[in-house]
C-alpha positions as CSV (number, residue, x, y, z in Angstrom):
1,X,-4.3,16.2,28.0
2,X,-4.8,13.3,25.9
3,X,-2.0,11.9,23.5
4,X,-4.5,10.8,20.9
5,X,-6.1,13.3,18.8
6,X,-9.0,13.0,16.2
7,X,-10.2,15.6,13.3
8,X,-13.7,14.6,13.8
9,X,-16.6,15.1,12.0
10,X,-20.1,13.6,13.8
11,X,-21.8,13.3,10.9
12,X,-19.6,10.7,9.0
13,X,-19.7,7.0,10.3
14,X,-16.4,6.6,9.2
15,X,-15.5,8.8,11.7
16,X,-18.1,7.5,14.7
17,X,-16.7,4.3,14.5
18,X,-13.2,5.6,14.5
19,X,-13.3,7.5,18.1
20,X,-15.4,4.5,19.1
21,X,-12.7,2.4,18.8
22,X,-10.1,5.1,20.5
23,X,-12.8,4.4,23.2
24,X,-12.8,0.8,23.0
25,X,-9.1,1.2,24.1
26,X,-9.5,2.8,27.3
27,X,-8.4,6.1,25.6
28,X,-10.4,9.6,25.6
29,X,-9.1,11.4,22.8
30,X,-8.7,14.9,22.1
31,X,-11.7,15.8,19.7
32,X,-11.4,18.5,17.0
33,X,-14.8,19.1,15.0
34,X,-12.9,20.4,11.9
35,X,-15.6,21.8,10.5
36,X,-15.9,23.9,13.6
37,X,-12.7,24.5,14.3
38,X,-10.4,24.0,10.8
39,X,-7.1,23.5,11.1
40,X,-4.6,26.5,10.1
41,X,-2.5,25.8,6.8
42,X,0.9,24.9,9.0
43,X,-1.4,22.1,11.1
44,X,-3.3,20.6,7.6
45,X,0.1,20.7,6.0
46,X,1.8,19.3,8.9
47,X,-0.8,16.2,9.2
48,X,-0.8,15.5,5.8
49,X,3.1,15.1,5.7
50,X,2.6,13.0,8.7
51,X,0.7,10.6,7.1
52,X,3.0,9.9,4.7
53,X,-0.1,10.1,2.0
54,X,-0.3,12.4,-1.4
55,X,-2.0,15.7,-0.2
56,X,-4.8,14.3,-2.8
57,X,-5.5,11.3,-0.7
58,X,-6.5,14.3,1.7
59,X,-8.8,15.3,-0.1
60,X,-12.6,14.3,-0.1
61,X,-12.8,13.8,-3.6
62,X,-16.4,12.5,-3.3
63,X,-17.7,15.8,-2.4
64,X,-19.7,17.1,-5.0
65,X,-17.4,20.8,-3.9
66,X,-14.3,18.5,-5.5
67,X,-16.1,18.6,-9.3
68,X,-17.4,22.3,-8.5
69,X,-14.2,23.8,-8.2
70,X,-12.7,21.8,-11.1
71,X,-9.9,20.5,-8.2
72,X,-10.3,17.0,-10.6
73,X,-8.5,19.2,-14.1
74,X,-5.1,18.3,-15.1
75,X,-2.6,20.4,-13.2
76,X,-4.1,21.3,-10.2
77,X,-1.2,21.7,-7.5
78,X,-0.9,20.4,-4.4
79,X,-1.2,24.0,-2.9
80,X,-4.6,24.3,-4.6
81,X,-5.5,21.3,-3.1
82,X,-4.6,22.6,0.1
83,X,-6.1,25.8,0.0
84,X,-9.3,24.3,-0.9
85,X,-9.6,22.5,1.7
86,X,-9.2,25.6,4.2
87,X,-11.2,27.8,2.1
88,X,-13.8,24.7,2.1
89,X,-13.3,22.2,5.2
90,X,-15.9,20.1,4.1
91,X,-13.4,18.9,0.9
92,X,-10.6,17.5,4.2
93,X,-11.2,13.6,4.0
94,X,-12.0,12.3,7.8
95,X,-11.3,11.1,10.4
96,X,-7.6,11.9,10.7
97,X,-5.7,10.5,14.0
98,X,-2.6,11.7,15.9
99,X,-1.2,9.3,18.1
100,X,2.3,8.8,19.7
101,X,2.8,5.7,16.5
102,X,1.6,7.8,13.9
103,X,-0.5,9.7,12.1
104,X,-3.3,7.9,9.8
105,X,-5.8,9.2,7.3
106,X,-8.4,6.1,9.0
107,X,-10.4,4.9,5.8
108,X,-11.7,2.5,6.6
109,X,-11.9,3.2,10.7
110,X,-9.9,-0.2,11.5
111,X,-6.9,1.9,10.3
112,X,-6.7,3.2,13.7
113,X,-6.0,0.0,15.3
114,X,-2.7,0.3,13.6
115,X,-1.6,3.8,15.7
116,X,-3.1,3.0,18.9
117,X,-0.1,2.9,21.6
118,X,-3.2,0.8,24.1
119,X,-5.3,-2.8,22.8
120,X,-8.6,-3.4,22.5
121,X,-10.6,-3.8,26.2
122,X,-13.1,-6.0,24.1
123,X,-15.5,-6.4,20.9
124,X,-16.1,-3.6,18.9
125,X,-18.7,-4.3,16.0
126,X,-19.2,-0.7,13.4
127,X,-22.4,0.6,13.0
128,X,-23.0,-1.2,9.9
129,X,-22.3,-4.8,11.7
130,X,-19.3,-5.5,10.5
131,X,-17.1,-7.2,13.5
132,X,-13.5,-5.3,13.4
133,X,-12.5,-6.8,17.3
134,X,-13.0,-9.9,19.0
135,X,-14.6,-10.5,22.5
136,X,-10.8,-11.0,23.4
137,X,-9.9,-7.6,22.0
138,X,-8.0,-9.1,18.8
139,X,-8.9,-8.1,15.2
140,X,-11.7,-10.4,13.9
């Protein structure tokens, strides 16, 4: 069983590059499609706390669901928030990562580098081309 866990979605690049680099440190994580496989409202609650963020960072604001359901008015709660996202798991902002030094909402994926208990085994470049990690496995 793997100490590392990612909430996963395959779609977003965000979230590509983030397991990548889990990868690039000798690490297979445990990988939860959350759109597949939400979380229940104890394990979203509990990984929000974790991260030590607002439940609104959380959130995918961008999501066009966000301005739908009027989640951007004046008073929303952070239970409404909450049950938003499990009613609607596309609104729960990605990737998230469990690792033995914390818990991260990774945006932007180099966020992770900062939770990984293992280094880099080498260069890691994103998708877009940007170079996060050295040849030597240092932040660029």
């Amino acid at each position: 069983m793997s100490t590392i866990t990612i909430y996963h979605n395959p779609k977003c690049g965000t979230s590509r590059n983030t397991l990548a680099m889990i990868r690039n440190s000798g690490v297979e994580p445990e990988v939860i499609e959350y759109l597949k496989t939400p979380p229940d409202r104890a394990t979203l609650e509990a990984l929000i706390a974790a991260t030590g963020e607002p439940v609104i960072h959380a959130v995918r604001t961008k999501e066009a669901l966000f301005t739908e359901l009027h989640l951007d008015a004046p008073g929303v709660t952070d239970a409404q928030l909450i049950d938003a996202m499990l009613e609607h798991p596309i609104l729960i902002n990605r990737p998230i990562v469990v690792t033995p030094l914390g818990t991260r909402l990774c945006r932007p994926s180099e966020k992770v580098l900062d939770i990984l208990p293992a280094p880099q085994q080498g260069a890691f470049t994103k998708e877009d081309g940007e170079v996060v990690v050295n040849a030597q496995g240092q932040r660029a």
